[in-house]
C-alpha positions as CSV (number, residue, x, y, z in Angstrom):
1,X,-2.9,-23.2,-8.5
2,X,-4.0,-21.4,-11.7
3,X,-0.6,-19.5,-13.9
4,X,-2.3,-16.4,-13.3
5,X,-0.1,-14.0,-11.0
6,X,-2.0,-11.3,-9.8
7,X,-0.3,-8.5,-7.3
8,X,-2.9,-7.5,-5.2
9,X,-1.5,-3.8,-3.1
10,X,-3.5,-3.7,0.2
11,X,-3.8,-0.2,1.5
12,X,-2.5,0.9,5.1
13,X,-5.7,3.1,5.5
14,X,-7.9,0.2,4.3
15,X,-6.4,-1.7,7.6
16,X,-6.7,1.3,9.9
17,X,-9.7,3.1,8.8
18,X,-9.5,7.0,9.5
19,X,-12.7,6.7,11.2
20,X,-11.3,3.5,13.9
21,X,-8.9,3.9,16.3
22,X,-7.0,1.8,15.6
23,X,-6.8,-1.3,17.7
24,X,-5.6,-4.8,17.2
25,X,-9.0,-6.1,17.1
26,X,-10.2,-3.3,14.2
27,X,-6.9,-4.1,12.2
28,X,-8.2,-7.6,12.5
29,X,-11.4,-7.5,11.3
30,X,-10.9,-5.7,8.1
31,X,-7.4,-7.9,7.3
32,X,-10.0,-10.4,7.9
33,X,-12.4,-8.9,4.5
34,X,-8.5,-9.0,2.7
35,X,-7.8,-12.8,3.6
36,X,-11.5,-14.2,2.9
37,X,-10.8,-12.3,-0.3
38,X,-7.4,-13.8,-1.0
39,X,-9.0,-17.4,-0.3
40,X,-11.7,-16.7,-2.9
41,X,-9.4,-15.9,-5.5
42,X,-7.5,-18.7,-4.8
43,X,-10.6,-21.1,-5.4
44,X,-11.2,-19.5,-8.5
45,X,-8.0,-20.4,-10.0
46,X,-5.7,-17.1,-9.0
47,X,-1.8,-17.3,-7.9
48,X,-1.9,-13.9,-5.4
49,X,0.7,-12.1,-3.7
50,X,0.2,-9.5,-1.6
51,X,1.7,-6.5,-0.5
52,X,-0.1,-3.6,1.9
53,X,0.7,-0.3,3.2
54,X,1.6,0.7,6.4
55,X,0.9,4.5,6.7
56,X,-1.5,4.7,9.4
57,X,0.6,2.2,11.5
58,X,4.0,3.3,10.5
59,X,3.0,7.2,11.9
60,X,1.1,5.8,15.2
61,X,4.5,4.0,16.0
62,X,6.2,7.2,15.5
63,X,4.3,8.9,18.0
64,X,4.7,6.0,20.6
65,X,8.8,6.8,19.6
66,X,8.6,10.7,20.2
67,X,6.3,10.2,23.2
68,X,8.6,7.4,24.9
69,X,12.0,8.9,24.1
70,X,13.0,10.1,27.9
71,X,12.4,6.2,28.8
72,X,13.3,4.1,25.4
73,X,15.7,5.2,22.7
74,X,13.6,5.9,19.8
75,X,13.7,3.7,16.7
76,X,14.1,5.1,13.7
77,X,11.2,5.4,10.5
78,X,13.3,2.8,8.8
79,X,13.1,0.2,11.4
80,X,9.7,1.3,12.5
81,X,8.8,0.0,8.6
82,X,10.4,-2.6,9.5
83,X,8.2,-3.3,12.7
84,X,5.2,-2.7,11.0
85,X,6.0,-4.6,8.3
86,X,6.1,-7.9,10.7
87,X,2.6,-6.5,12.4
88,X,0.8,-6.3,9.0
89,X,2.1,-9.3,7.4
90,X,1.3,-11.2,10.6
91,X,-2.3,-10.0,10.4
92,X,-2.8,-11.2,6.5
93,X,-0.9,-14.1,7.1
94,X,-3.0,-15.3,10.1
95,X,-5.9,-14.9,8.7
96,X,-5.8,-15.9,5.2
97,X,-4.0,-19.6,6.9
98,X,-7.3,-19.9,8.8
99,X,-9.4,-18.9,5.4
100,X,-7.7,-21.4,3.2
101,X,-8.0,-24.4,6.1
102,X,-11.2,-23.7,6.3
103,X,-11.7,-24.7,2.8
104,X,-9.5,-27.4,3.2
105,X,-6.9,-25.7,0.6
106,X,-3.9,-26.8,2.1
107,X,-1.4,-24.0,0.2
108,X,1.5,-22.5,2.8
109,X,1.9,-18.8,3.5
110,X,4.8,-16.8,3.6
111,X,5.3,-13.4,4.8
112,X,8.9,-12.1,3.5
113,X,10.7,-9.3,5.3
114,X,11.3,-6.9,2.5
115,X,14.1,-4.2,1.7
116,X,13.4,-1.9,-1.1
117,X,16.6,0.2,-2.6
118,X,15.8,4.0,-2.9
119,X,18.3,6.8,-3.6
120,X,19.0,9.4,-1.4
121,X,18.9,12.1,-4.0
122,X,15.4,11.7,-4.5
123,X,13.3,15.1,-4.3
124,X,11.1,14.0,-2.0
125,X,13.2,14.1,0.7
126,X,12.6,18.2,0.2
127,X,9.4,18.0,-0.4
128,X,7.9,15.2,1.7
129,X,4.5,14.0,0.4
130,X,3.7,10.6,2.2
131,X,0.8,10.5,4.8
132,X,1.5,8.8,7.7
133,X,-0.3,8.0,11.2
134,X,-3.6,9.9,12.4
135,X,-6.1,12.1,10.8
136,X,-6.2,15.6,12.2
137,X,-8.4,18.6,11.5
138,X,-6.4,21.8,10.4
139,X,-6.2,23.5,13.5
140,X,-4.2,20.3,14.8
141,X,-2.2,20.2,12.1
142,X,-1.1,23.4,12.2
143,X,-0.7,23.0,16.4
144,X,1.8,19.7,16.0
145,X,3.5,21.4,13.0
146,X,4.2,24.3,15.1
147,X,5.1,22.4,18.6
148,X,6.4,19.4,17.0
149,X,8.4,20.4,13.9
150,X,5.8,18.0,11.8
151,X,5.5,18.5,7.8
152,X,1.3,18.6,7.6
153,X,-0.6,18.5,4.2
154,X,-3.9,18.0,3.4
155,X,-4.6,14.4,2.5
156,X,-8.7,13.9,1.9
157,X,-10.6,17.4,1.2
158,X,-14.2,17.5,2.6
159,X,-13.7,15.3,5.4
160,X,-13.8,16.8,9.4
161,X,-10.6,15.6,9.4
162,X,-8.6,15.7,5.8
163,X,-4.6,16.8,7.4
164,X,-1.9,14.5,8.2
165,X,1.5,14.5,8.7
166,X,4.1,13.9,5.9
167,X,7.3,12.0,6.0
168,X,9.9,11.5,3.1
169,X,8.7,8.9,0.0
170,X,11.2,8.4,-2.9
171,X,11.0,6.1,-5.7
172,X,11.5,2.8,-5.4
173,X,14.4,1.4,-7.5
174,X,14.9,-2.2,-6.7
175,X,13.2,-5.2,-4.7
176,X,16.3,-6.5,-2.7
177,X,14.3,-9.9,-2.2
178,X,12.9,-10.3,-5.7
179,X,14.8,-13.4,-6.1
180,X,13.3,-14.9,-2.9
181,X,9.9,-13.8,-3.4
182,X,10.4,-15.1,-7.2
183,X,11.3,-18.4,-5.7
184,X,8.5,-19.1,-3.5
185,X,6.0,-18.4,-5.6
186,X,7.3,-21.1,-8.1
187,X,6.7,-23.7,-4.8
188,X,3.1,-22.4,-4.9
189,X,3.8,-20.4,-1.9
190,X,1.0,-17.3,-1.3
191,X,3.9,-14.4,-0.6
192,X,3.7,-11.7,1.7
193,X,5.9,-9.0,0.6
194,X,7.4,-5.8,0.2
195,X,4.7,-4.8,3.3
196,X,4.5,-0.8,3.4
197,X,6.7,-0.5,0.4
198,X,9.4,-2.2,1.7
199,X,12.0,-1.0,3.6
200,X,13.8,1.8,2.4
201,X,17.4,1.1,2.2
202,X,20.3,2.5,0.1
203,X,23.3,0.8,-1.4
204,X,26.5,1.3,0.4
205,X,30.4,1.0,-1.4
206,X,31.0,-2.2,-0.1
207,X,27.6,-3.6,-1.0
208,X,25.7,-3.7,1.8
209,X,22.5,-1.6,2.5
210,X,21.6,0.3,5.8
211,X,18.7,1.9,6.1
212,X,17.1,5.2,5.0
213,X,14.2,7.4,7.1
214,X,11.7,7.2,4.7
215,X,7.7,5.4,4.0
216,X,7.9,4.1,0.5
217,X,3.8,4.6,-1.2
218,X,3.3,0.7,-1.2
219,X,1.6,1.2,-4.9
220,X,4.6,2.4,-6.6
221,X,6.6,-0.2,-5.0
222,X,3.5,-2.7,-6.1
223,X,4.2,-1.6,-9.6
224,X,7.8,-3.0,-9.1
225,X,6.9,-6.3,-7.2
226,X,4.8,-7.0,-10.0
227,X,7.4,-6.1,-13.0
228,X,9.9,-8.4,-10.7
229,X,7.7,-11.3,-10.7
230,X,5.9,-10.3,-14.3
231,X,2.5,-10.3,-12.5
232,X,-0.2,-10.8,-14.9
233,X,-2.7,-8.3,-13.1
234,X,-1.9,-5.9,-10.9
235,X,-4.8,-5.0,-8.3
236,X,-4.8,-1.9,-5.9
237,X,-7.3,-2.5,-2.8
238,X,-8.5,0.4,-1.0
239,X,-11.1,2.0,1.1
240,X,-13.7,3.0,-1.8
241,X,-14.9,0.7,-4.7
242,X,-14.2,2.8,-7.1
243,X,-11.6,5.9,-8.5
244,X,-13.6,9.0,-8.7
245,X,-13.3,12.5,-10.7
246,X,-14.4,15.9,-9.0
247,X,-14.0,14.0,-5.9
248,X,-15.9,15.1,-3.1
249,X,-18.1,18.1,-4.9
250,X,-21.8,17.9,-6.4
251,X,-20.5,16.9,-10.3
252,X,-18.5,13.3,-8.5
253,X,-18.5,11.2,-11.1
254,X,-17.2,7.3,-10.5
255,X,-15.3,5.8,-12.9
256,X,-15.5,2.0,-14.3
257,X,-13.9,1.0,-17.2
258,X,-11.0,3.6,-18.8
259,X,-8.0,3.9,-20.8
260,X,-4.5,4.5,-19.7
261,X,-5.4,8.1,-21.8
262,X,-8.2,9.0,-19.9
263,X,-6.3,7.9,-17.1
264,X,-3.6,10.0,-17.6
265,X,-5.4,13.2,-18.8
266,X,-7.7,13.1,-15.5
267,X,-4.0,13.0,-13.3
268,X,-3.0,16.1,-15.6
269,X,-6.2,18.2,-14.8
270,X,-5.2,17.2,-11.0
271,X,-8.2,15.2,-9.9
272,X,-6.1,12.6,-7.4
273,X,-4.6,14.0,-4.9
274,X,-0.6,13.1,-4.4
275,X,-1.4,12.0,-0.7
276,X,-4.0,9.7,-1.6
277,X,-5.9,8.2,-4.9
278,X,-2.5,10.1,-6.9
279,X,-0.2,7.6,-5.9
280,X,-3.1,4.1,-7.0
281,X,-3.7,5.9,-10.6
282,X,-0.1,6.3,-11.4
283,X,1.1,2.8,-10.1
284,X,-1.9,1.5,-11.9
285,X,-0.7,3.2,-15.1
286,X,2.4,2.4,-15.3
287,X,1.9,-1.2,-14.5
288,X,-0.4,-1.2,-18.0
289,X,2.2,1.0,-20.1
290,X,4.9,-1.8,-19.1
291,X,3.1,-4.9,-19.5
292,X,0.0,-4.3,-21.5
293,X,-2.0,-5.9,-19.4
294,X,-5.1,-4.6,-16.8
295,X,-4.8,-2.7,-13.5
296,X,-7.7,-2.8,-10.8
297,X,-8.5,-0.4,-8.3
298,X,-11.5,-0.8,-6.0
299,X,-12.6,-1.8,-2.6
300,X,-11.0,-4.6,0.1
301,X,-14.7,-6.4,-0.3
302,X,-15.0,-6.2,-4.0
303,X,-11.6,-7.5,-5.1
304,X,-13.3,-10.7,-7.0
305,X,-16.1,-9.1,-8.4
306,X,-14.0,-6.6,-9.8
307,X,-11.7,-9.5,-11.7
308,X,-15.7,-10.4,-12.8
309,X,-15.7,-6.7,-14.1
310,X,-18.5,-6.3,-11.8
311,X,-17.0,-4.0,-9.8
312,X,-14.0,-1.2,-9.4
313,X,-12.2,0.9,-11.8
314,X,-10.4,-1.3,-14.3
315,X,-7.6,0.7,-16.7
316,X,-6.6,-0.8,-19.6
317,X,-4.1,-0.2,-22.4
């Protein structure tokens, strides 16, 4: 394969579309889009690995917990990343095998159970802002934050249904596996990894880590795959093609090509929302600031085109 390493952060809503239920056989088909993607790049001379969120999956397990208790000790959000870790990696990993046979590219695929270190002290654990599970309109919200305890925040204005619920999201600080994930690639391995920004652990006195209720934002932990790997591009797939400004009103405006300036002076006038685009735009930043090099954000479908800089919004330094 080509030298060029390009991350390529697959979003937990772009899996589980808010408008789907959710079943196997939806999660499928659009990991499906992802893989026949991922095979495509691959032909034209690309080295990806992927990571992926796990949002929507992560808060639909928690229900099945909370709704199952009296008959099965719930699990905890830590391990329920970890479930839906295996789930999503599973998905991208079945199908991008079959995409790449079907070429006849015979290149092995690894999905890597990933812990991701995260401190304790972080704010965010007072002032939760990571969406997880369904989409609710406010008046459900507001009925599960009041019968339920949930934290609910508005995730996607304009839409019938913009609230979700909210769960604890520090900063990732280190990729417990970097050194596996670093070695596979050099075998040629495509690597799975670091699936719904990793499992949040912390660091205990004697050195080992146990885990911490928390959902990592999969972009910010994208940001630190690729500085642990030195990625070469750094790509953010989600469920639009491209970032826009004065989302959802009459003066939308789509963006192509910008600067990390114009990039950073639309986040400062408050145009992406912490719960959603926010979290892409500053990932996407910061992996330009530290390496120079360009950022991608656009649609699961468009993810070549956009390397053709046909497509998406593309921030450079």
């Amino acid at each position: 394969m080509s030298k060029e390493l390009i991350v390529i952060a697959l979003g937990g809503n772009a899996i589980k579309q808010a408008h789907e239920s959710g079943t196997t056989e939806e999660q499928f088909a659009n990991v499906d889009k992802t893989a026949e993607q991922i095979m495509h790049l691959v032909n034209d001379g690309y080295r990806p690995l992927v990571t992926h969120g796990n949002g929507p999956q992560a808060g639909s397990l928690l229900i099945q917990q909370e709704e199952s208790k009296d008959h099965i000790p719930p699990q905890t959000l830590a391990v329920c990343g970890a479930m839906t870790q295996g789930q999503i990696g599973w998905m991208i990993q079945n199908r991008t095998m079959y995409h790449l046979a079907a070429e006849n590219l015979d290149i092995p695929v690894c999905t890597i159970v990933t812990q991701v270190e995260v401190s304790t002290e972080d704010p965010d654990f007072q002032n939760p802002s990571k969406p997880v599970g369904s989409f609710y309109t406010e008046q459900e919200a507001k009925r599960l934050q009041d019968e339920k305890g949930y934290v609910v925040k508005e995730a996607k204005p304009g839409a019938e249904k913009s609230w979700r619920r909210v769960v604890p999201s520090p900063e990732p600080i280190d990729i417990v596996e970097k050194e596996s994930i670093k070695r596979l690639i050099e075998a040629d391995v495509i690597v799975i990894a670091s699936g719904g920004g990793g499992i949040p652990v912390k660091k205990e006195a004697d050195g080992s880590y146990s885990g911490v209720d928390a959902v990592i934002d999969k972009d910010r932990a994208g940001f630190k795959l690729a500085q642990a790997v030195n990625a070469d591009r750094f790509m953010i797939l989600t469920d639009v093609e491209k970032v826009c400004i004065n989302f959802n009103t009459p003066n939308q405006k789509e963006l192509g090509l910008i600067t990390v300036a114009e990039a950073e002076k639309f986040m400062a006038e408050g145009h992406f929302l912490a719960g959603s685009m926010g979290p892409k735009v500053e990932a996407a930043v910061r992996f330009v600031k530290w390496s120079g090099r360009e950022a991608i954000i656009t649609s699961l479908d468009k993810a070549l085109d956009a390397l053709h800089e046909k497509a998406g919004t593309r921030i450079v330094p």
